[in-house]
MIDODREN-842943 format. One record per atom (N, C-alpha, C): x negated, y negated, z negated; atom name; residue in one letter. Coordinates in steps of 0.05 Angstrom, whole numbers, plus 32768, in hexadecimal, padded with zeros to 4 digits. Example, Ala and Ser with C-alpha at 12.3 -4.5 7.8 and 13.67 -1.06 7.14 Angstrom:
BEGIN
[r [7EF8; 8072; 7F64]; 'N'; 'A']
[r [7F0A; 805A; 7F64]; 'CA'; 'A']
[r [7EF8; 8042; 7F64]; 'C'; 'A']
[r [7EFF; 802D; 7F72]; 'N'; 'S']
[r [7EEF; 8015; 7F71]; 'CA'; 'S']
[r [7EFE; 7FFF; 7F63]; 'C'; 'S']
This chain:
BEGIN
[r [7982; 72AA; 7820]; 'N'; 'X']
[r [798F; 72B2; 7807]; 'CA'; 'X']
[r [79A9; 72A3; 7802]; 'C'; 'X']
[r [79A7; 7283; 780B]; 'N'; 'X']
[r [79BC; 7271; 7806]; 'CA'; 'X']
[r [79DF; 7285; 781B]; 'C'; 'X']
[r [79CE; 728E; 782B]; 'N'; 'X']
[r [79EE; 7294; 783D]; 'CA'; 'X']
[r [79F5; 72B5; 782D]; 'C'; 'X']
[r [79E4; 72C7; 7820]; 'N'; 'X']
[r [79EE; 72E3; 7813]; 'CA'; 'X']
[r [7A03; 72D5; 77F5]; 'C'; 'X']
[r [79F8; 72C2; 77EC]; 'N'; 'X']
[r [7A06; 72B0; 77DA]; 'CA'; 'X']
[r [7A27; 72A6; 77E1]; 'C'; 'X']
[r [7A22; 729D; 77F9]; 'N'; 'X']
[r [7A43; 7296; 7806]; 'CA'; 'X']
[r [7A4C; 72A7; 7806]; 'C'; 'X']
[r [7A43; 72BA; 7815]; 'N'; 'X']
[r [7A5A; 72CB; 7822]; 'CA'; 'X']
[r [7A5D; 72DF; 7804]; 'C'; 'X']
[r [7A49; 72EF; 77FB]; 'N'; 'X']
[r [7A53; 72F5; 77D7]; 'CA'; 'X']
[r [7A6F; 72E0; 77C6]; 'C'; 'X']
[r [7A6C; 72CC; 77CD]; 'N'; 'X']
[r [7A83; 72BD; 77C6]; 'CA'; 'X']
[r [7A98; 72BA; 77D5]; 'C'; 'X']
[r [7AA0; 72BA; 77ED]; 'N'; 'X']
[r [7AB1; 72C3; 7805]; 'CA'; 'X']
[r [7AB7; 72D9; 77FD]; 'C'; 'X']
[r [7AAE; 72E9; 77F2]; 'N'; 'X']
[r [7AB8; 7303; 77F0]; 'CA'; 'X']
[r [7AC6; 7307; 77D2]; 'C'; 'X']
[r [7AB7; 72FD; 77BE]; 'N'; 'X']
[r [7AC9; 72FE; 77AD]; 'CA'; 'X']
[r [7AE8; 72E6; 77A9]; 'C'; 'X']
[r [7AE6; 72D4; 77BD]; 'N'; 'X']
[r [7AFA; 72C2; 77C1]; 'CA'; 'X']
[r [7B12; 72CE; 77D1]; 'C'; 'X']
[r [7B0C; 72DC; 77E3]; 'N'; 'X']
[r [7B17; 72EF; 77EF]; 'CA'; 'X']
[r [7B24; 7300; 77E0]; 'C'; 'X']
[r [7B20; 7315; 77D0]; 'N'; 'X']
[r [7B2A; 7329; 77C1]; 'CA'; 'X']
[r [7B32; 7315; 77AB]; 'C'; 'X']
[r [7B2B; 730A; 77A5]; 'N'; 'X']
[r [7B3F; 72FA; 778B]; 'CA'; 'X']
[r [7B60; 72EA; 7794]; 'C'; 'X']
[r [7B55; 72E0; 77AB]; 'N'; 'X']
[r [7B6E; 72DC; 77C1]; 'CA'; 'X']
[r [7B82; 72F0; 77C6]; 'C'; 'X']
[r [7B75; 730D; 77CA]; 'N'; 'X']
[r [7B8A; 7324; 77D3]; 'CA'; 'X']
[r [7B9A; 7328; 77BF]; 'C'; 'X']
[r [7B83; 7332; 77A2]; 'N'; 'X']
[r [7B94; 733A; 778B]; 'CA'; 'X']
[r [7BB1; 7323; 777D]; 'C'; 'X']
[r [7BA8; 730A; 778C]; 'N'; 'X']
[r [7BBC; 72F3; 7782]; 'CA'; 'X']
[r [7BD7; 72FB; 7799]; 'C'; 'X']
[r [7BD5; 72FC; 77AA]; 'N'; 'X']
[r [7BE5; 7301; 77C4]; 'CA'; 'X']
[r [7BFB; 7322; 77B0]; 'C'; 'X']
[r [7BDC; 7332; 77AB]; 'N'; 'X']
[r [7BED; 734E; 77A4]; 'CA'; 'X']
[r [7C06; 734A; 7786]; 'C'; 'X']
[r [7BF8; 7338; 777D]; 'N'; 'X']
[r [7C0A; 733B; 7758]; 'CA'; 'X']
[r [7C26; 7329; 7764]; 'C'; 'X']
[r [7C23; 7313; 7781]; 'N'; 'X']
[r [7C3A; 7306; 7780]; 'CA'; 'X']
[r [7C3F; 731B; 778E]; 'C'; 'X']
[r [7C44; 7325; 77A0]; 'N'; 'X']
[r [7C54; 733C; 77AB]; 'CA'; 'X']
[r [7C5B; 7351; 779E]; 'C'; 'X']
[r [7C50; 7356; 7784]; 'N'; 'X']
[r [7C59; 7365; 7778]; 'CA'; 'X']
[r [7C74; 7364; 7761]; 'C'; 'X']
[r [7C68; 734D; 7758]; 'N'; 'X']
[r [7C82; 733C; 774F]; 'CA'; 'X']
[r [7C98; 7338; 7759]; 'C'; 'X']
[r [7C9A; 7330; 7772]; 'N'; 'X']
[r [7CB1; 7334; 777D]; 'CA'; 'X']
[r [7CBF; 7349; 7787]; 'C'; 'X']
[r [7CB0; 735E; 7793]; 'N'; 'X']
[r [7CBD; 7376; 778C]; 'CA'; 'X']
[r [7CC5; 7384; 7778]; 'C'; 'X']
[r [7CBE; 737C; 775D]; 'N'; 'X']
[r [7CC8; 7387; 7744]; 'CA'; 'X']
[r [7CE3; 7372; 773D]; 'C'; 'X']
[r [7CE9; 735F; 774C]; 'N'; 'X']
[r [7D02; 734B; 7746]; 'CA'; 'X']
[r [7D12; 7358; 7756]; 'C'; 'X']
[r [7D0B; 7355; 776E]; 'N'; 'X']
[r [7D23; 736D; 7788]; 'CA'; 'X']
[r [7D28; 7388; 7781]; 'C'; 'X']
[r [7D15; 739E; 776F]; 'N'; 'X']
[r [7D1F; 73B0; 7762]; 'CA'; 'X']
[r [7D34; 73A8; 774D]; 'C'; 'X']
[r [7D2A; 7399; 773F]; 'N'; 'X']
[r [7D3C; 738B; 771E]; 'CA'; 'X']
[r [7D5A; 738D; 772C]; 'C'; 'X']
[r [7D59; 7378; 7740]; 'N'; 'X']
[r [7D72; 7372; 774B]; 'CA'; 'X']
[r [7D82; 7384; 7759]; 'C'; 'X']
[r [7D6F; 739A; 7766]; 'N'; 'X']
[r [7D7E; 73B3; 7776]; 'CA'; 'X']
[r [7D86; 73A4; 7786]; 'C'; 'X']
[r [7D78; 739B; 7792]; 'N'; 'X']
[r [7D70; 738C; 77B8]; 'CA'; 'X']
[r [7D64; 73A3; 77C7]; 'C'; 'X']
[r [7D50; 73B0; 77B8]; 'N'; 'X']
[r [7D3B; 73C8; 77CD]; 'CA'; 'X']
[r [7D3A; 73DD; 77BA]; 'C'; 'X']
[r [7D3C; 73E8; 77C0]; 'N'; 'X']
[r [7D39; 7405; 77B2]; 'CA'; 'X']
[r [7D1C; 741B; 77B4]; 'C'; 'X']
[r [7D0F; 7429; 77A3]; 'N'; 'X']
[r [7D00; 7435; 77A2]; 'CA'; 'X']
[r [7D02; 744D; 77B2]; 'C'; 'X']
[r [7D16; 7458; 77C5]; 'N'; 'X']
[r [7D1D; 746F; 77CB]; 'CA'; 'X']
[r [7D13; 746E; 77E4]; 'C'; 'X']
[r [7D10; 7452; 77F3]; 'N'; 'X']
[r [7D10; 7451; 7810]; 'CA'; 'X']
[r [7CE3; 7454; 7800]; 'C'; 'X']
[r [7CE7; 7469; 781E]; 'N'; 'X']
[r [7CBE; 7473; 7823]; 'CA'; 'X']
[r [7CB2; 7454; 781A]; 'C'; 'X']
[r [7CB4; 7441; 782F]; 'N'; 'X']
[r [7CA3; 7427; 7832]; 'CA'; 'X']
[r [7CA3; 7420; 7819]; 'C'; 'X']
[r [7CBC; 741A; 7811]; 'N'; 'X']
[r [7CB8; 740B; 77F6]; 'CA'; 'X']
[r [7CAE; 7413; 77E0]; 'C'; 'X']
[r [7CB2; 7430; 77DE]; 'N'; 'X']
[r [7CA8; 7440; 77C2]; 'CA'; 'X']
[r [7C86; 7442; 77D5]; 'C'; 'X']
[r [7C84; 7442; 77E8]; 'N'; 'X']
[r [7C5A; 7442; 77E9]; 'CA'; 'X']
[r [7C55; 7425; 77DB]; 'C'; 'X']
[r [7C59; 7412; 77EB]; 'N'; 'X']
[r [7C4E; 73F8; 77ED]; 'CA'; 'X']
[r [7C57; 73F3; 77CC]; 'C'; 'X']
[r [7C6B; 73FB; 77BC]; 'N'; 'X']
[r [7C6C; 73F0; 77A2]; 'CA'; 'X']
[r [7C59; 73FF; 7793]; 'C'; 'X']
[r [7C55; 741F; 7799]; 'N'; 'X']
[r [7C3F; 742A; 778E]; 'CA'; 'X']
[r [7C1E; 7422; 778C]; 'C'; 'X']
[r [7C1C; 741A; 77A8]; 'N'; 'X']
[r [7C03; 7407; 77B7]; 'CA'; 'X']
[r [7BFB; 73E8; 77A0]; 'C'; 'X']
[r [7C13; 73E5; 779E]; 'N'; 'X']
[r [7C12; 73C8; 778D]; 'CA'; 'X']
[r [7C0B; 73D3; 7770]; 'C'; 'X']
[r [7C21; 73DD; 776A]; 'N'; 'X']
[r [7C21; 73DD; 7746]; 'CA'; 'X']
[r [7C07; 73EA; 7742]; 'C'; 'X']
[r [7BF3; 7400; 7757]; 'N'; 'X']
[r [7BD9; 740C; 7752]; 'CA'; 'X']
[r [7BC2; 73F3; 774D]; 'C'; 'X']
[r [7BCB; 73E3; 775C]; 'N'; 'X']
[r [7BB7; 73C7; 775E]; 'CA'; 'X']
[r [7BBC; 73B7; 7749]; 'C'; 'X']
[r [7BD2; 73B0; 773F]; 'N'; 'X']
[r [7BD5; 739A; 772B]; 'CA'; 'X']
[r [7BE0; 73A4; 7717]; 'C'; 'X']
[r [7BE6; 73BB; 7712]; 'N'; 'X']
[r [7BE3; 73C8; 76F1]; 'CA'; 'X']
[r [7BC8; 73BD; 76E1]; 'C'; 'X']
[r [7BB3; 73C9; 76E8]; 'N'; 'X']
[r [7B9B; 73C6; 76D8]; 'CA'; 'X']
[r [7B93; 73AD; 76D8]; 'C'; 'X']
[r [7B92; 7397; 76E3]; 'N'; 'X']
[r [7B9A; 7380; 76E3]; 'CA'; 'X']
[r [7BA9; 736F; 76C5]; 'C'; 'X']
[r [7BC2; 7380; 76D1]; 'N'; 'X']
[r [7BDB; 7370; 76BF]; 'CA'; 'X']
[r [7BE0; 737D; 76A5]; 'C'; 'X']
[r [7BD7; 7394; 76A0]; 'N'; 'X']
[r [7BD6; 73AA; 7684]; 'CA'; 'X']
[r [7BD1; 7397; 766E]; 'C'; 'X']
[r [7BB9; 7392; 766C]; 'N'; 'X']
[r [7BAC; 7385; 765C]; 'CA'; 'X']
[r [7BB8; 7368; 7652]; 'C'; 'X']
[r [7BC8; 735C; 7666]; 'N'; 'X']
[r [7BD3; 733B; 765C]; 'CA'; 'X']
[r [7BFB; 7348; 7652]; 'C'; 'X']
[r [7BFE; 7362; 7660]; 'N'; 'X']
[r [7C14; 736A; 7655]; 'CA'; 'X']
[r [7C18; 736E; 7636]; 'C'; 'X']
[r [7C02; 7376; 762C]; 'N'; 'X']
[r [7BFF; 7388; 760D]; 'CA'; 'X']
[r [7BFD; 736A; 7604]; 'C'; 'X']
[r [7BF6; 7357; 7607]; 'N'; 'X']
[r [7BF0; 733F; 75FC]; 'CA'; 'X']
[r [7C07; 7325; 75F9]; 'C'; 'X']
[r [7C0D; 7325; 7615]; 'N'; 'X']
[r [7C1F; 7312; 7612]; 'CA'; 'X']
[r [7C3E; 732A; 7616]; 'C'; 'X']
[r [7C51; 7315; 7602]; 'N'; 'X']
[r [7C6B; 732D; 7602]; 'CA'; 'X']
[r [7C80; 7317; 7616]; 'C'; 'X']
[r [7C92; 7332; 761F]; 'N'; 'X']
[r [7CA3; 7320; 7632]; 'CA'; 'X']
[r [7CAE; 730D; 7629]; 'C'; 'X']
[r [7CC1; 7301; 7627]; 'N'; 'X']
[r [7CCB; 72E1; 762A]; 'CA'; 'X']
[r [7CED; 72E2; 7637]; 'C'; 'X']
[r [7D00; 72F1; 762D]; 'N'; 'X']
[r [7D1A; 72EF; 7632]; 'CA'; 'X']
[r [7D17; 730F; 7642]; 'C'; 'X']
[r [7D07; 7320; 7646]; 'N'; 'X']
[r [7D05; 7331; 764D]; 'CA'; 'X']
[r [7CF4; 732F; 7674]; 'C'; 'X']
[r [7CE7; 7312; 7677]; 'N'; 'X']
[r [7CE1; 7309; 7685]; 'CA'; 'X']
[r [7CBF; 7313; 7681]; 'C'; 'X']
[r [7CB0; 731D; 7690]; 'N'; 'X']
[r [7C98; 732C; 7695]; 'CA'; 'X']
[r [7C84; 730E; 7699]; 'C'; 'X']
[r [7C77; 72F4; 768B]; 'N'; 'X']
[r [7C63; 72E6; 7697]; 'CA'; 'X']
[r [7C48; 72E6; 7697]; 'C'; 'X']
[r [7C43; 72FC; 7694]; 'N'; 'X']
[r [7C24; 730B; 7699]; 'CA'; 'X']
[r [7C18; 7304; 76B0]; 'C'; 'X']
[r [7C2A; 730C; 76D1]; 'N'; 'X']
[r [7C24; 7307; 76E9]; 'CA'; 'X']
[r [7C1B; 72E9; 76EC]; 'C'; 'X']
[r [7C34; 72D5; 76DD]; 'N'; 'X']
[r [7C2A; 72BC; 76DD]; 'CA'; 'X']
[r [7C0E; 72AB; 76D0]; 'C'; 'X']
[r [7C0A; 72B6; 76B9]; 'N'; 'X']
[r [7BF2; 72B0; 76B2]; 'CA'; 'X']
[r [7BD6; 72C4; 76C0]; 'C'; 'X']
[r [7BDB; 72D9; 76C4]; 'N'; 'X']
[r [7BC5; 72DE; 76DD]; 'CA'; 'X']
[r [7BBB; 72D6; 76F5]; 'C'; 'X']
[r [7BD2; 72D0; 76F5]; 'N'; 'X']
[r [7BD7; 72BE; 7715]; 'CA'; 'X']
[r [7BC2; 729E; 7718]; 'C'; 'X']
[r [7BCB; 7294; 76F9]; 'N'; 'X']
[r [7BBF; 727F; 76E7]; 'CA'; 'X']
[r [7BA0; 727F; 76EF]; 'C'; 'X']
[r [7B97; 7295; 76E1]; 'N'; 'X']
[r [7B7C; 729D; 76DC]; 'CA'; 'X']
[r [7B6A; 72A6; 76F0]; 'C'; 'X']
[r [7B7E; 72B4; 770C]; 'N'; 'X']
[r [7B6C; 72BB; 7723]; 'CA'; 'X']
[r [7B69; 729C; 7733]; 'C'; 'X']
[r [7B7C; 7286; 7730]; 'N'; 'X']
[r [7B7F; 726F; 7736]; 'CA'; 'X']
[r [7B67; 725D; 772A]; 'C'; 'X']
[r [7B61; 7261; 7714]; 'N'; 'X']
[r [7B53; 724F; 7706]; 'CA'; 'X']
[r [7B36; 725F; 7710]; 'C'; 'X']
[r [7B31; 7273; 770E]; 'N'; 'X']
[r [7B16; 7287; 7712]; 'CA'; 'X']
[r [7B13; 727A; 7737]; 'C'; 'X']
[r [7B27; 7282; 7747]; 'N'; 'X']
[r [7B1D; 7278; 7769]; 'CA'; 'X']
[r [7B17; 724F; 7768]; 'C'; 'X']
[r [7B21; 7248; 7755]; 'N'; 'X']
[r [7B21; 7229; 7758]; 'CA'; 'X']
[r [7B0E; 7220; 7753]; 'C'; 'X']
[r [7B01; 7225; 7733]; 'N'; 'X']
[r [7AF4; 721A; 772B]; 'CA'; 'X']
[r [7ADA; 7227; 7723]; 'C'; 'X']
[r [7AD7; 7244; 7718]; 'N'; 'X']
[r [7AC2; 7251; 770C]; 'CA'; 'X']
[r [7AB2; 725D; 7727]; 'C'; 'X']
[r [7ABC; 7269; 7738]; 'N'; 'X']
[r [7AAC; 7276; 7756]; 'CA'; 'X']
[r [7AA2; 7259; 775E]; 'C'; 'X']
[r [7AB2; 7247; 776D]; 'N'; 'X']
[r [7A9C; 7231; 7773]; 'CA'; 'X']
[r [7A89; 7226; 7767]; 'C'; 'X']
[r [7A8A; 7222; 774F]; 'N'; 'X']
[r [7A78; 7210; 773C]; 'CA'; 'X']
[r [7A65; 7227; 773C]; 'C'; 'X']
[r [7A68; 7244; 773B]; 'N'; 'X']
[r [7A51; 7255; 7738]; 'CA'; 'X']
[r [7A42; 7258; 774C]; 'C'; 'X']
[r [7A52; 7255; 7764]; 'N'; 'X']
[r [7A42; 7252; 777C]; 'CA'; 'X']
[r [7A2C; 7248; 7782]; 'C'; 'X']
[r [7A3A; 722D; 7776]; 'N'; 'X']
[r [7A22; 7210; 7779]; 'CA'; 'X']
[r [7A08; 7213; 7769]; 'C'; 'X']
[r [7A12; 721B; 7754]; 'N'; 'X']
[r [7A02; 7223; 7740]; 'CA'; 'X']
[r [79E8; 7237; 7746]; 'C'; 'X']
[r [79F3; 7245; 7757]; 'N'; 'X']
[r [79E7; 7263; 775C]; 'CA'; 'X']
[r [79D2; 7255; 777A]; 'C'; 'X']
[r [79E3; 7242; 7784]; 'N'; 'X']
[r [79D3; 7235; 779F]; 'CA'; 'X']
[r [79C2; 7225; 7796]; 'C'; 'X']
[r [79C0; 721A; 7781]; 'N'; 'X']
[r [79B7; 71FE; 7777]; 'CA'; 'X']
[r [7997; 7210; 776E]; 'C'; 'X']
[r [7994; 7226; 7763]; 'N'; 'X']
[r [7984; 722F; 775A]; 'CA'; 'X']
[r [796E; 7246; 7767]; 'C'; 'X']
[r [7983; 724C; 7782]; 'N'; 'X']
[r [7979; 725C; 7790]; 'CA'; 'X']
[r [7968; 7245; 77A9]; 'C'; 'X']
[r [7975; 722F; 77AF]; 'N'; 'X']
[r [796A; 721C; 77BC]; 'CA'; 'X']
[r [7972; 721A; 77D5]; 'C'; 'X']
């Protein structure tokens, strides 16, 4: 039981990892658009930005309506970023243990 426990947590460490990877890559492609560095016209870039913003909209919706921009500066990504940070650090491990400690 103790190793379906790990790897259930591997796995959500994992995907909490990707979605952190996806909101910074996304972010930065919304700066290189801002700036008209890359353009949405070229195929690759309009998939892979489509690919992203499908992933980290629903995500970021919710801290958008809440927190308002800041000089016209978007820090929603940053405090999610925050929170998927603080959730892989501290709340998955301690639940782990928790979850191992009881399962034995």
């Amino acid at each position: 039981m103790a190793a379906i426990i790990t790897f259930v947590f591997f796995i959500a460490d994992s995907l909490l990892g990707l979605l952190w990877l996806a909101i910074v890559v996304s972010a930065i492609l919304s700066w290189l658009f801002a700036f008209d560095v890359i353009n949405r016209r070229n195929q690759f870039v309009y998939n892979v930005a489509t690919v992203l913003d499908r992933i980290t909209d629903p995500i970021l919706r919710p801290f958008q309506r809440i927190i308002p921009a800041i000089g016209g500066v978007d820090i929603s990504p940053i405090i999610v970023l925050l929170i998927i940070s603080g959730v892989k650090n501290i709340l998955l491990p301690a639940l782990k243990y928790s979850l191992l400690g009881v399962v034995g």
